[in-house]
Each structure stands twice: as C-alpha cells, then as structure tokens.
Backbone as CSV, one residue per row, in Angstrom:
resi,resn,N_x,N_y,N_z,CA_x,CA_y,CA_z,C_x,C_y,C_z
1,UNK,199.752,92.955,48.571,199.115,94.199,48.211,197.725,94.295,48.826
2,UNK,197.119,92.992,48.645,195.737,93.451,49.594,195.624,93.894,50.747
3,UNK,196.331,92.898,51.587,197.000,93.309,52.946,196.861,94.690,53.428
4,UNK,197.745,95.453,52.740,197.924,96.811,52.893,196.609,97.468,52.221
5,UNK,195.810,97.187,50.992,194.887,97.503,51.478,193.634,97.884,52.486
6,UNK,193.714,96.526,52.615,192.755,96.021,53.615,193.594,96.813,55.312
7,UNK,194.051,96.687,55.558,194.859,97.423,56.808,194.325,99.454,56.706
8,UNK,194.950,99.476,55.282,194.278,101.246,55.600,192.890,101.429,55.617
9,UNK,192.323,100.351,54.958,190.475,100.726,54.878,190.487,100.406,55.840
10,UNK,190.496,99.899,57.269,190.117,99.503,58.860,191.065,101.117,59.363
11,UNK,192.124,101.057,58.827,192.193,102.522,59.539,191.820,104.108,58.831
12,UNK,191.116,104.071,58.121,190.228,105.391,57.535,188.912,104.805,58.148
13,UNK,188.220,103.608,58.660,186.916,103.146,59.042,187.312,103.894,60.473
14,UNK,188.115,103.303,61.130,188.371,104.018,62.616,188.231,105.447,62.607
15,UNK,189.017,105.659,61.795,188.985,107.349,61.510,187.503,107.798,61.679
16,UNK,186.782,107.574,60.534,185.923,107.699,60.241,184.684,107.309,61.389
17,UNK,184.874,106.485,62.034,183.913,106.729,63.183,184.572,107.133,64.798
18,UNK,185.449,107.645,64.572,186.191,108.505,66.001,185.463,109.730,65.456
19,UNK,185.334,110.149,64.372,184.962,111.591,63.758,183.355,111.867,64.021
20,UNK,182.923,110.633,63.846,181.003,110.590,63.977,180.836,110.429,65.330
21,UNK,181.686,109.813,66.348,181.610,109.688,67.601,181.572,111.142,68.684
22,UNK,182.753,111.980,68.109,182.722,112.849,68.517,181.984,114.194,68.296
23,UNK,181.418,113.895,66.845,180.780,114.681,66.166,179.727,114.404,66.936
24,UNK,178.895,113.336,67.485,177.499,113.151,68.403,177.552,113.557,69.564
25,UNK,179.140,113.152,70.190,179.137,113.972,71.118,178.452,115.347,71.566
26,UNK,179.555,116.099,70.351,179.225,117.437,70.197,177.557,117.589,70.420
27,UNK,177.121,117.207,69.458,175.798,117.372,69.107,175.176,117.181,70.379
28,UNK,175.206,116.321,71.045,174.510,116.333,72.510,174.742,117.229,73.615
29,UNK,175.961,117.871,73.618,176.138,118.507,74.338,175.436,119.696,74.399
30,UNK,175.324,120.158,72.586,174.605,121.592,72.144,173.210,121.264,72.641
31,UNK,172.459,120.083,71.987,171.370,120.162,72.332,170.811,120.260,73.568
32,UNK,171.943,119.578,74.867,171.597,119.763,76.108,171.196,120.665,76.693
33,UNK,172.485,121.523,76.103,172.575,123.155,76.905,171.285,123.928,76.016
34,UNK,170.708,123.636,74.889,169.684,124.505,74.406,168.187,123.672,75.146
35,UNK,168.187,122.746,75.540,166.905,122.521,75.906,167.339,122.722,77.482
36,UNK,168.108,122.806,78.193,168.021,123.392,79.608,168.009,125.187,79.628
37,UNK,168.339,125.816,78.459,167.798,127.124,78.265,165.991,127.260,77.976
38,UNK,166.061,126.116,77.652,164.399,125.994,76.745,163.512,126.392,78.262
39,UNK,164.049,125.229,78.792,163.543,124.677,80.461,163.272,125.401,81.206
40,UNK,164.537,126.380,81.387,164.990,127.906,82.358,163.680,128.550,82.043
41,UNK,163.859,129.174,80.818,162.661,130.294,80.492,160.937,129.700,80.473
42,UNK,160.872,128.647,80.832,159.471,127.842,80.956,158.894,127.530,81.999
43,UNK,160.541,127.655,82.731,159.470,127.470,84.549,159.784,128.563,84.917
44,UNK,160.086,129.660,84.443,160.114,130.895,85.418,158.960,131.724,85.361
45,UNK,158.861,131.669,86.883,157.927,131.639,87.805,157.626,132.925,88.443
46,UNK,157.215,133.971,88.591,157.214,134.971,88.983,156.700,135.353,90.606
47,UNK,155.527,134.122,90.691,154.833,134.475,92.006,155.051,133.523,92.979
48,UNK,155.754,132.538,92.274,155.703,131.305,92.968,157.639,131.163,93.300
49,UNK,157.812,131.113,94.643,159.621,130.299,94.367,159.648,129.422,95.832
50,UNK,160.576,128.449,95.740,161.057,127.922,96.475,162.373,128.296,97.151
51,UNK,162.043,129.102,98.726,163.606,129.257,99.276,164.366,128.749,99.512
52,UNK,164.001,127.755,100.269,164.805,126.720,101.484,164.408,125.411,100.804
53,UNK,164.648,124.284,101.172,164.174,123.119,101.271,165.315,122.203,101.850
54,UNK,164.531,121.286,103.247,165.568,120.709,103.727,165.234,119.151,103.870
55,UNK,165.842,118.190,103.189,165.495,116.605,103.268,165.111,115.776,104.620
56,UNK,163.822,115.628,104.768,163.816,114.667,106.127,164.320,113.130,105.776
57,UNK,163.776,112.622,104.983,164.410,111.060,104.708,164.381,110.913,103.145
58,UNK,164.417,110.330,102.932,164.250,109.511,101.709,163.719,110.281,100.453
59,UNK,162.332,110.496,101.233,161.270,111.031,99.759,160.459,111.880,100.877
60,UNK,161.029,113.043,101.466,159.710,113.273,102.657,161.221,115.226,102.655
61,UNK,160.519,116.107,102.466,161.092,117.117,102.529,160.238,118.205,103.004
62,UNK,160.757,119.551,103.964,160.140,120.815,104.292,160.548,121.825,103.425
63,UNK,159.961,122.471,102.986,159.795,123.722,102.142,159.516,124.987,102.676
64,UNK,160.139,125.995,102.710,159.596,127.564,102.347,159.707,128.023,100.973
65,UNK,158.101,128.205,100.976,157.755,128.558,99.644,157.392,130.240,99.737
66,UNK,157.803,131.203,98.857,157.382,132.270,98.686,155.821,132.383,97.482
67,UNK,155.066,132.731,98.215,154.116,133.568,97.490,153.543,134.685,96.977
68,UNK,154.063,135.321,95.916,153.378,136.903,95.752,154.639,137.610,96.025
69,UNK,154.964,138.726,96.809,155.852,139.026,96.949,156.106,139.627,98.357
70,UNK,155.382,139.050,99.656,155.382,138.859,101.178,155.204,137.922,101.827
71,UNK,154.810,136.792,101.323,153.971,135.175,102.017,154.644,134.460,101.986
72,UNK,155.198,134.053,103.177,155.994,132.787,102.805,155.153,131.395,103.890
73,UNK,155.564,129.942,103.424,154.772,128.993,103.236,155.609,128.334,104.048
74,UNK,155.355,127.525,105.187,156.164,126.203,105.125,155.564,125.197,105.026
75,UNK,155.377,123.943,104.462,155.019,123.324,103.902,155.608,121.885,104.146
76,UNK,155.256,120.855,104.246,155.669,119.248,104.241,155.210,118.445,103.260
77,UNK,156.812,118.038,102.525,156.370,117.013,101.203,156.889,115.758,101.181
78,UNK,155.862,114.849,100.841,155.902,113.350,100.967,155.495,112.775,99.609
79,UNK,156.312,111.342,99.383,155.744,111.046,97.937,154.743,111.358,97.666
80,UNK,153.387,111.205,98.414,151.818,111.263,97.334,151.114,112.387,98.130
81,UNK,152.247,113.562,98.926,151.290,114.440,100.019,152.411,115.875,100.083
82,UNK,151.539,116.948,100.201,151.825,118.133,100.901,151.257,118.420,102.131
83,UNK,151.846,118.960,102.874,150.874,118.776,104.292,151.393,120.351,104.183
84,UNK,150.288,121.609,104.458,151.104,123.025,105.023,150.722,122.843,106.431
85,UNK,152.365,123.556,106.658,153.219,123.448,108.250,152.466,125.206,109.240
86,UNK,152.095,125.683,107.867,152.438,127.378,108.458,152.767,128.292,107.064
87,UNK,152.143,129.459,108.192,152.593,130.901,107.443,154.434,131.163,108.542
88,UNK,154.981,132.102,107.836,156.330,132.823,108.471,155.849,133.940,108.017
89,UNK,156.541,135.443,108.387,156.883,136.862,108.171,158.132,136.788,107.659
90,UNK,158.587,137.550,106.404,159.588,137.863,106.145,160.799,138.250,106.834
91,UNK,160.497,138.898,107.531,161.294,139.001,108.902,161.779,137.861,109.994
92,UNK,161.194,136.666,109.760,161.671,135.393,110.480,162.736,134.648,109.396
93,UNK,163.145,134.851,108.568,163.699,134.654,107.379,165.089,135.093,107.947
94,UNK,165.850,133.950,107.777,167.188,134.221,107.969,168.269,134.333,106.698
95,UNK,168.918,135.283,106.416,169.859,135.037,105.215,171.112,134.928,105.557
96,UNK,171.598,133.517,103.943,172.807,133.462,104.403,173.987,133.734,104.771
97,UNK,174.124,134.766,104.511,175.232,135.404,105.034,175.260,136.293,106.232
98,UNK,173.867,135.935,107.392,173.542,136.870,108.320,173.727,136.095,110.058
99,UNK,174.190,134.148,109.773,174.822,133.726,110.505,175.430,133.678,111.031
100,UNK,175.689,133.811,112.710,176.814,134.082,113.646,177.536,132.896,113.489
101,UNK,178.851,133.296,113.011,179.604,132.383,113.004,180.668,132.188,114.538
102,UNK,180.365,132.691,115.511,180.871,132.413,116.385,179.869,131.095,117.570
103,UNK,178.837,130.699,116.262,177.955,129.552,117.264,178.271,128.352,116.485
104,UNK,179.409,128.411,115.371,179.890,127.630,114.807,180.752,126.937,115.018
105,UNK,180.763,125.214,116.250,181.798,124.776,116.770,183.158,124.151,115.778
106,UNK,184.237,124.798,115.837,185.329,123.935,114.711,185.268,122.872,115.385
107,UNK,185.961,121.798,114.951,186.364,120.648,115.163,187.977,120.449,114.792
108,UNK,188.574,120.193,115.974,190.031,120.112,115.080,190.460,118.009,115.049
109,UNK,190.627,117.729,114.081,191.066,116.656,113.739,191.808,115.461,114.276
110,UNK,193.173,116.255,114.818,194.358,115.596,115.749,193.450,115.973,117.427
111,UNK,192.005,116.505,118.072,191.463,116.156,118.794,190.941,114.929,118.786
112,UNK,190.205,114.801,117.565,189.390,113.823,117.444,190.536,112.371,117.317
113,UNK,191.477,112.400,116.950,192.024,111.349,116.882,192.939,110.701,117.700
114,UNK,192.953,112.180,118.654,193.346,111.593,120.235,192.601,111.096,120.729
115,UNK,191.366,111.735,120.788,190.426,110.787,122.195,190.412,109.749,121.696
116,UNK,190.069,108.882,120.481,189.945,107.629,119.733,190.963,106.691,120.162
117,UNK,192.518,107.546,120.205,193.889,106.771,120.546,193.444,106.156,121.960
118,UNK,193.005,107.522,122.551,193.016,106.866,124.324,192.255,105.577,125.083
119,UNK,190.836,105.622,123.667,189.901,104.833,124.373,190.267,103.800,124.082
120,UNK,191.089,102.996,122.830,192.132,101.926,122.959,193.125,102.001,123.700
C-alpha cells in the first residue's frame, strides 16, 4: 500500500512541476514581448535614424545616418570611435527596390560543379 502511495505522490510532484515549468515559461514569454514594446516606444527617435549599415570586420561598421528630415551622414564605427566619412544628398540614396537587376550575375550550380569536375 505504501508503494502505491508513494508512486502517485512522485507522479502528482511531476505533474505539478511540468505545470510551474510551463507556467514560467509562459510568464517569460509575456514579459518579453511587454518589455520589447516598453523598448520600441523609448527609442523612438524622430530626428535621428539609421538607414544602411554595412559590417567591415569584426567590431568596425559604416553607417548612413539620417538627420532632421534631409541630412544624411556617413559615418565610421569602431569599438571606442566614430570617425564621420561625409555628408550625401538624398538623391544619392538608393532604394531597395530601385536596383537593376539585370547587373545581377546568376550563378548556375551544375556550372560551378563542372569546372571543379574538370580541374580534377
């Protein structure tokens, strides 16, 4: 008789913390999504945005930064440095969807894996 006691209290304990497990889950998830709403509305920025940014190495990146609502910035960032690169005109500003895609070389696959065959 204990036995079977002892057997269902380990399985209402399991129970019982699959339920708190997931229940924290939960809980983290809510709180996530409410403090990245918190976040959103705290850095928004009106005069200040970042357009572009493209990685040179490691910890070393170029920026176009918008200022105001005509100035744009380019800019060089390094762990302990900004260096500005330049002013641009809005008009030097390329958008994405305004790319010729006919300067876009495909690559087809069974090319590439011929020439590879041949040079063995």
């Amino acid at each position: 008789m204990a036995l079977l006691s002892s057997a269902g209290e380990s399985f209402f304990q399991l129970i019982f913390i699959l339920v708190v497990f997931v229940g924290v889950l939960a809980l983290t998830y809510y709180v996530t999504k409410w403090i990245a709403g918190y976040q959103k509305t705290q850095g928004l920025n009106k005069n200040l945005e970042i357009i572009e940014a493209i990685r040179i190495s490691s910890n070393k990146y170029v920026q176009i930064i918008r200022a105001g609502s005509d100035r744009y910035f380019v800019v060089a960032i390094g762990k302990d440095e900004v260096v500005p690169l330049g002013e641009i005109s809005a008009d030097q500003l390329i958008e994405i969807g305004e790319y010729d895609s006919s300067q876009i070389k495909t690559v087809d696959f069974k090319s590439i894996l011929d020439k590879i065959s041949k040079k063995k």
